[in-house]
N, C-alpha and C positions, 0 to 999 in steps of 0.2 A: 323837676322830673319831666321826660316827654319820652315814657317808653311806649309809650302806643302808636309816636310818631315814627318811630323803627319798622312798623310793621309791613310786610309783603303789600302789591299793587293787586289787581282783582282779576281774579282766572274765575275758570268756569267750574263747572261741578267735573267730578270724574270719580273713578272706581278708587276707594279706599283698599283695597286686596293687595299688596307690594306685590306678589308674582303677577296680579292683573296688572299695574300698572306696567311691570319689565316685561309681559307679554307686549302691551299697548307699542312700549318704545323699540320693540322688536318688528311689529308688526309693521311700521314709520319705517324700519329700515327695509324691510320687504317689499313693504309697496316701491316704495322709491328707488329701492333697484331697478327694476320695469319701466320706470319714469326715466331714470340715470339715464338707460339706454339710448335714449331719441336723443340727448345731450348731447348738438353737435360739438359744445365745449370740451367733454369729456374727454380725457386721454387714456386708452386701455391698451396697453399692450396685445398684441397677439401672440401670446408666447405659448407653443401648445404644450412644451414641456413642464411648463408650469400650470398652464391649466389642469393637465393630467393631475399632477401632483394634487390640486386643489381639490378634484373630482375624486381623487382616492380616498382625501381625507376625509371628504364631507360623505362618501360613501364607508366609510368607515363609523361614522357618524351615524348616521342612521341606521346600519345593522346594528350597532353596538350599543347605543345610544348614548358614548362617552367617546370622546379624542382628547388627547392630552399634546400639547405642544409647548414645549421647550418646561414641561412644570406648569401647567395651566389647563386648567379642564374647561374647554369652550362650551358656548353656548348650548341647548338644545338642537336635535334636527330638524326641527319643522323651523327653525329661526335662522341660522348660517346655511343648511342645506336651501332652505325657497331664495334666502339672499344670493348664493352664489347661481343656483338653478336658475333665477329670475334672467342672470348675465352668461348664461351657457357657461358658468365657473371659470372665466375668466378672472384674472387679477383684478383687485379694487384698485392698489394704491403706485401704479406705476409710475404718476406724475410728479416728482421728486420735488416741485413745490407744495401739493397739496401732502406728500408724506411729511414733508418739513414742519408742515403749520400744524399736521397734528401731535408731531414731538413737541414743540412748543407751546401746542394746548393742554397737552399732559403734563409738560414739565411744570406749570403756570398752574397747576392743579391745587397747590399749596396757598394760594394768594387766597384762595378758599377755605383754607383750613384742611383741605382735604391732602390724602397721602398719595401722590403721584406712582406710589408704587402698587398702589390696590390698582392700576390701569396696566402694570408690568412693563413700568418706564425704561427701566436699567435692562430688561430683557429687551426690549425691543431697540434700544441703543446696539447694543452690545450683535445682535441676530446684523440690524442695517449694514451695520460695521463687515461682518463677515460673509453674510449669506452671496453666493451665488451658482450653487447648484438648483437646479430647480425645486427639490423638495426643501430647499431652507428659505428660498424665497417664494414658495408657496405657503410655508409656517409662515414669517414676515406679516404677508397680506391678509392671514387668518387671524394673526394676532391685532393686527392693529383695526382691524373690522370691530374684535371683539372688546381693544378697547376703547374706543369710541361709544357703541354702544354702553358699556358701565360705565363711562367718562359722564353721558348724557345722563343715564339715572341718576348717578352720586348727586349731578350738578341741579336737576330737576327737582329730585324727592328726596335726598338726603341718602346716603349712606345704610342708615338705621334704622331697621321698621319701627316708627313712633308709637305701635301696637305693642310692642317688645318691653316698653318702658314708660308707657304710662297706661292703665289698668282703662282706665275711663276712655280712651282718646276714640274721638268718632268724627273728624274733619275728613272729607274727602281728599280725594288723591289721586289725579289724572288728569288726562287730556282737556284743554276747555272743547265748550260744545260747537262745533262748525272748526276747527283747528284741522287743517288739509297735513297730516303728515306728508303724503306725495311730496307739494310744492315747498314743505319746510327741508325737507333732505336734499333736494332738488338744488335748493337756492342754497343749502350749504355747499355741498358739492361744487358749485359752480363758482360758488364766491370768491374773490381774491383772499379774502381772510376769512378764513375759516370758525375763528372764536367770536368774529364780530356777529356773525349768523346767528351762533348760538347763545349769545349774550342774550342777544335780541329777544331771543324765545325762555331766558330760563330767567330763574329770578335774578334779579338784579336792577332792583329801582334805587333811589337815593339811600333808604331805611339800607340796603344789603354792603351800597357800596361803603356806608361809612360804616359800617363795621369792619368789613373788609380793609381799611384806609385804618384802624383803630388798629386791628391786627398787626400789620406793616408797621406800624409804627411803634407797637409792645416787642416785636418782634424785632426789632431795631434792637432797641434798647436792651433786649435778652442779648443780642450777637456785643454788645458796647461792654457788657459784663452784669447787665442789670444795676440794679438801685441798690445803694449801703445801706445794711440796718442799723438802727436806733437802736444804742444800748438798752439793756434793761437799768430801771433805777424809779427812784418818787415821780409823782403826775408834774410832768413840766406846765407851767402856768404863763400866760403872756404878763412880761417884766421881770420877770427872773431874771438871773445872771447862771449858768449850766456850761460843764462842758460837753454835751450832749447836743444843744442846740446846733453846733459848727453840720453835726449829724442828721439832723433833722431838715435842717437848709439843704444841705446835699440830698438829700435823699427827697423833700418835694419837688428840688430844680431838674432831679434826675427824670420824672414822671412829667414833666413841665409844668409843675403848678408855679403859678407868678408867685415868687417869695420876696424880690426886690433885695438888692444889693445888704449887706450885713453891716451896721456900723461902723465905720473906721476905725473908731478907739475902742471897741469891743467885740467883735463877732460871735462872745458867748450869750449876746444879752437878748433875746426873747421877744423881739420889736414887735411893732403893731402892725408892718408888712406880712411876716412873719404866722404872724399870729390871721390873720387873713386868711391867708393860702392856707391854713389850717384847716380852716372853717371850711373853706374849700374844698381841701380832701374830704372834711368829714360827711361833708353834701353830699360829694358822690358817692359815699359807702355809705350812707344808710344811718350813720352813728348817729350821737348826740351831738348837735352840734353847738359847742362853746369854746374851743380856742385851746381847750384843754386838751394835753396829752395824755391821757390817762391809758389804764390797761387794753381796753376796748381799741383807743384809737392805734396804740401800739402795734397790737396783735396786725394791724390792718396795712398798717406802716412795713410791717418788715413781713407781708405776704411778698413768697419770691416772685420774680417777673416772669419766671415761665409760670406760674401757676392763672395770671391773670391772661397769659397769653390763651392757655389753654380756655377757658372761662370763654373768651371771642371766637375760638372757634367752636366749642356746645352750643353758644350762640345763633353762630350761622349756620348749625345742621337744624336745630331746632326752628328757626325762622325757612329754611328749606324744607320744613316737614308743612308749615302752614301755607305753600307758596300757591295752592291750586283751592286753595277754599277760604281767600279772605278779601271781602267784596271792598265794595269803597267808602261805606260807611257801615260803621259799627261802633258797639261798646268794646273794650280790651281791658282783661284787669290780667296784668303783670304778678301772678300769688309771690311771685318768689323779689321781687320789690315793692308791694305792699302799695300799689297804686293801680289806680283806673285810668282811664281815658276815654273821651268819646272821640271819634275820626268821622269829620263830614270831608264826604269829595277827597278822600285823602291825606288830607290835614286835622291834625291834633287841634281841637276849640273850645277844649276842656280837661281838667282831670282834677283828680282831689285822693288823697290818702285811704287807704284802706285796711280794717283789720280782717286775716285770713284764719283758716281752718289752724289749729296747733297740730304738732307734729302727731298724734295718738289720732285725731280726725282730719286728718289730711284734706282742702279742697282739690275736689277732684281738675284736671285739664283734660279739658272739652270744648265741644262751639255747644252754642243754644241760639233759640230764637227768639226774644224779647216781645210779648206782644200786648202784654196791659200794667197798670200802676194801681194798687189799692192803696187809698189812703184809709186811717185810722182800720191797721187790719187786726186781725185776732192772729192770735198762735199756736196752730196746732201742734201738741207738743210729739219731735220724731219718734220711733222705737228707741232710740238707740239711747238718746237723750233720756227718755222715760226710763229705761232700764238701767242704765248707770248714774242717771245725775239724781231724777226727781224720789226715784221709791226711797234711795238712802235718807233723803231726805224726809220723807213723809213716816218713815219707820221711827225716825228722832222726833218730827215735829208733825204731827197731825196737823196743826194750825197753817202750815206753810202754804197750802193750796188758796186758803182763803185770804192772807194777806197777800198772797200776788196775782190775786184777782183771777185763779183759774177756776173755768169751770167741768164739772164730774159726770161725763153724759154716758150713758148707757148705750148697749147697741141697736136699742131701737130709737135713740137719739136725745131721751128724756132724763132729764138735770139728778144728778142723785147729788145726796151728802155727805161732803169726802169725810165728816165723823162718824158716820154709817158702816163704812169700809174698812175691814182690817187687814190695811195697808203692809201688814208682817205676813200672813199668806204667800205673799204673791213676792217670786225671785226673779222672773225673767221679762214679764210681761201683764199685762192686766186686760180681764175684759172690757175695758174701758176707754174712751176717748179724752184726756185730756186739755181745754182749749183756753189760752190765755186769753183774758177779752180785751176790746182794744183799753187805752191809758198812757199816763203819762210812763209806768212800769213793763210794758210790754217789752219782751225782748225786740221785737221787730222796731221798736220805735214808732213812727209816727208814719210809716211810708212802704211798701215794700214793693219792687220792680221785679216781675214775675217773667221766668224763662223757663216754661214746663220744661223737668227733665226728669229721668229716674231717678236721680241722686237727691232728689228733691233743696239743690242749692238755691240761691238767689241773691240778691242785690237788696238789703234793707238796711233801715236807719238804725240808730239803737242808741240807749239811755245811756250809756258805759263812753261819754262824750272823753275820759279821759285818757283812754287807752290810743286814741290818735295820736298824742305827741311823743308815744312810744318808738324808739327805734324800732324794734322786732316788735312785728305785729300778731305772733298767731294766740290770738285767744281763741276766736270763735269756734263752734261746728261742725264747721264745714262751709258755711254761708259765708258771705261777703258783709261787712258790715259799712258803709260810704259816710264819710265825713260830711259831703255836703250832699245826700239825696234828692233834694231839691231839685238843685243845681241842675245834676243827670236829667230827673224825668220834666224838667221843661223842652229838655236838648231834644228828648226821645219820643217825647207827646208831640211837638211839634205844632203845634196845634196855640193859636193867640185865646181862644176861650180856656186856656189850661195852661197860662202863664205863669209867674212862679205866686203874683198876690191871689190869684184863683185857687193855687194847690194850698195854700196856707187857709186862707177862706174856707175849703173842703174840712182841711184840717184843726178848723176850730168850730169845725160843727158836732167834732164829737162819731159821728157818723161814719160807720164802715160804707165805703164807695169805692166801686171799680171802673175804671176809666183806660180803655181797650189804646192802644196806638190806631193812627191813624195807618202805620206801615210798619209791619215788624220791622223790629232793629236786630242783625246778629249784635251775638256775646260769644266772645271768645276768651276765655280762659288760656292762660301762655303762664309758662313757668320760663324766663329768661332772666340769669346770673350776671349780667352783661349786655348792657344798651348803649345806645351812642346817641344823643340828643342831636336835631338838628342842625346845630351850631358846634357840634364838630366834639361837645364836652361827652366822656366816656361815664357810666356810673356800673358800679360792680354791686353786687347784692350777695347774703351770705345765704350758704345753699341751705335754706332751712327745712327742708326734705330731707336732705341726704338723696337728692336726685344725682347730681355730677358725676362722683364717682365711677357708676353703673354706666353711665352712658358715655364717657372717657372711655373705656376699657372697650365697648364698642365701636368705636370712632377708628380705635388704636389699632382693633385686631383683625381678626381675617375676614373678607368680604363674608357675607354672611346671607344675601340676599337669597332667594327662594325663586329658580326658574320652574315656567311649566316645560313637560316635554311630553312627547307620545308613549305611552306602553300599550302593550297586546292589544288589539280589538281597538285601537286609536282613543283609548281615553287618556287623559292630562293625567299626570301625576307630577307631585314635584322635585326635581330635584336640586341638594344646597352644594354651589358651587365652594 
């Protein structure tokens, strides 16, 4: 597993607000109009019949504060009207190379995952093709202004405000800091190619390209006819004799998992190649892995290929939601494949298995900022936990508090006697403080990696050591629970006095001790169904939220973004194109 090596290159801080950001990328095209002008490269037509036209609309624009062309309701007036104002409303796109390269960069909009027509590809095909009155080739240059501009957000911040779809999400979202929009619009404009510009500037590091390349290639094999299913029938076993197996060959060679040639005198028989490339599959789906066919691997087996297509492109919007707030090292825990990772300098140097929140306490997707390690900590027990797990508990068993070592504190902080308390009283809540003390019985384990947040989640060890070699992991909380925590807070201390025989040392003293980082570490929290290791291998993960759906259906349907624009008295309001 190396999905933390997927992750985005390091931008700067910026406004989390999606209309502040499409204001931000609006504003990049404004200034740089002004800049365009002194561009003795620049090619503008003088055409004043079409200027006219362009001065009508964008003055239509701003009385009205809506223009509609060809079906398409443009931008705000303070965004197309200061663009075209900046240029005395002259034409943008009269250079029939630079119109060329941005048909081509819209059409290419798919290699993304994204839909070329949320840019109004076919309409502006179709307009090039015919316009040549002035007011249709004034529409033309409005249109293709405007999609460039949502060409640029889609490809920057994602299509889908990540606020829409995850409750918790608090990663920034904008401009890095010192980022000249001027000179970046400037050097696209100018540039012979036009997407190489914008590559430049959007995401697009190794992590994006080979999803992108994972894409293409599922995508293939969608247009090929996709992969045969596996009959339904008993768990095929390696050395068997089946005739199922002939199917099962096909259908790994189809995905390209190495299966090696089938017996000569038998191709129903179940080889030890065979059985590999099983193992194989089952790696990268998360299953159990033994060679065996069973239901589990089944189900996984005859998932259609557009389904997993789709899976790379939620991928890359959600990897496009994290592209402006993920620095060059951090923690990454992947909830939705059940793995960690630490990223120094950009490279994955670590990871280890993880169990997440169950579907009923969801872990939340967020960034934190990692800044200390208690060893041997206590457990204060949450609300929530108290309320639904422990009182059922203490209503049956008085005794339960004292054999898992919790202690009964009052609110002025002083120990009472949980056979004192009648623990049937109380249905929602208690005046009381609940605290696990530290032990071998602690839920935290023996370690726990602290990222103040509201959700009060975190990163700790824990006794329940058998639930790692589980395929689906959600037991816990809400918390993270780390197979090897150690491991982590040597990575994240940093620190030779705090190496891993010193934390264990700590940790046989018995002794609750907190041991700060020398540098906070972010944590980022990512829900991604689909990763591409750096060596090209693909892993799909099962959407154990019920995230995909919801945000498929967003992906799929109508631009939805949220422009500022001016009302009465010049204050912003927004409106949804």
């Amino acid at each position: 597993m190396t999905e933390a090596a997927i992750l985005p290159e390091p931008a700067g801080p910026g406004n989390d607000r999606s209309h502040r950001i499409r204001g931000a990328w609006h504003r990049w095209v404004l200034a740089a109009a002004s800049f365009a002008l002194l561009a003795p490269s620049l090619t503008v037509a003088d055409d004043g019949s079409v200027r006219e036209a362009i001065r009508e609309r964008i003055g239509t624009l701003v009385a009205t504060d809506r223009v509609d062309v060809e079906g398409v309701t443009l931008g705000s007036e303070d965004i197309l009207a200061g663009y075209y104002a900046g240029r005395d409303h002259a034409p943008a796109w009269t250079d029939p190379d630079r119109a060329a390269a941005l048909q081509g960069l819209l059409a290419a909009a798919a290699t993304h995952g994204l839909d070329p027509e949320d840019f109004f590809l076919s309409k502006l095909e179709a307009l090039a093709a015919s316009a040549t009155a002035p007011a249709a080739l004034a529409d033309l240059d409005l249109l293709r202004t405007e999609a460039l501009i949502r060409y640029g957000y889609q490809r920057r911040f994602g299509k889908v405000d990540p606020g829409s779809m995850e409750p918790a999400w608090n990663f920034r979202r904008g401009f890095a800091a010192g980022e000249d929009p001027v000179a970046l619009l400037a050097a696209a404009i100018e540039a012979p190619v036009l997407e190489a510009v914008l590559d430049s500037k959007m995401p697009g590091g190794p992590w994006y390209r080979q999803l992108q390349a994972a894409l293409a290639r599922y995508r293939a094999i969608a247009a090929g006819g996709g992969w045969p299913a596996v009959p339904d029938g008993a768990v095929l076993k390696p050395g068997q004799a089946d005739p199922r197996v002939i199917a099962l060959r096909e259908r790994l060679q189809a995905e390209g998992d190495a299966v090696g040639s089938p017996a000569a005198d038998d191709p129903e028989v179940f080889d030890a190649p065979l059985a590999a490339a099983v193992r194989g599959f089952q790696g990268r789906h998360g299953l159990a892995v033994d060679a065996e066919v069973g239901p589990a691997t089944l189900r996984e087996l005859n998932v259609p290929t557009a389904v997993r297509v789709d899976q790379l492109r939620l991928s890359l919007e959600r990897v496009r939601w994290l592209a402006g707030d993920v620095p060059s090292t951090y923690v990454v825990v992947n909830v939705a494949g059940f793995h960690v990772g630490y990223v120094r300098e950009q490279r994955l140097v670590w990871q280890s298995r993880v169990v997440v929140g169950r579907e009923a306490r969801q872990t939340p997707i967020f960034r934190g900022l990692m800044t200390y390690v208690e060893l041997n900590p206590t457990w204060t027990i949450p609300p929530t936990i108290l309320r639904e797990d422990i009182l059922p508990k203490l209503r049956r068993d008085p005794g339960y508090l004292r054999r898992e070592r919790i202690t009964v504190l009052d609110r002025a902080g002083q120990v009472v006697d949980p056979l004192t308390v009648d623990w049937s009283a109380y249905r929602r809540g208690v005046p009381y403080t609940l605290r696990q003390e530290p032990g071998p019985a602690n839920a935290l384990g023996r370690i726990k990696l602290m990222f103040p947040n509201p959700h009060a989640v975190y990163l700790h060890d824990t006794p329940a050591r058998e639930l790692f070699t589980r395929p689906k992991r959600t037991f816990s909380s809400g918390c993270i629970r780390v197979e090897d925590p150690l491991g982590l807070a040597e990575l994240v201390l940093d620190d030779a006095r705090w190496d891993r025989a010193a934390l264990e040392a700590g940790i046989a003293t018995g002794r609750t001790q907190r041991v700060s980082l020398r540098t906070p570490v972010p944590v980022l929290l990512v829900y991604l169904t689909a990763v591409v290791d750096p060596d090209g291998v693909v892993r799909f993960s099962r959407d154990v939220y019920g995230r995909d759906p919801a945000l498929q259906a967003a992906l799929d349907g109508p631009v939805r973004l949220v422009f500022p624009t001016r009302a009465a008295g010049g204050k912003v309001r927004p409106v949804p194109l």
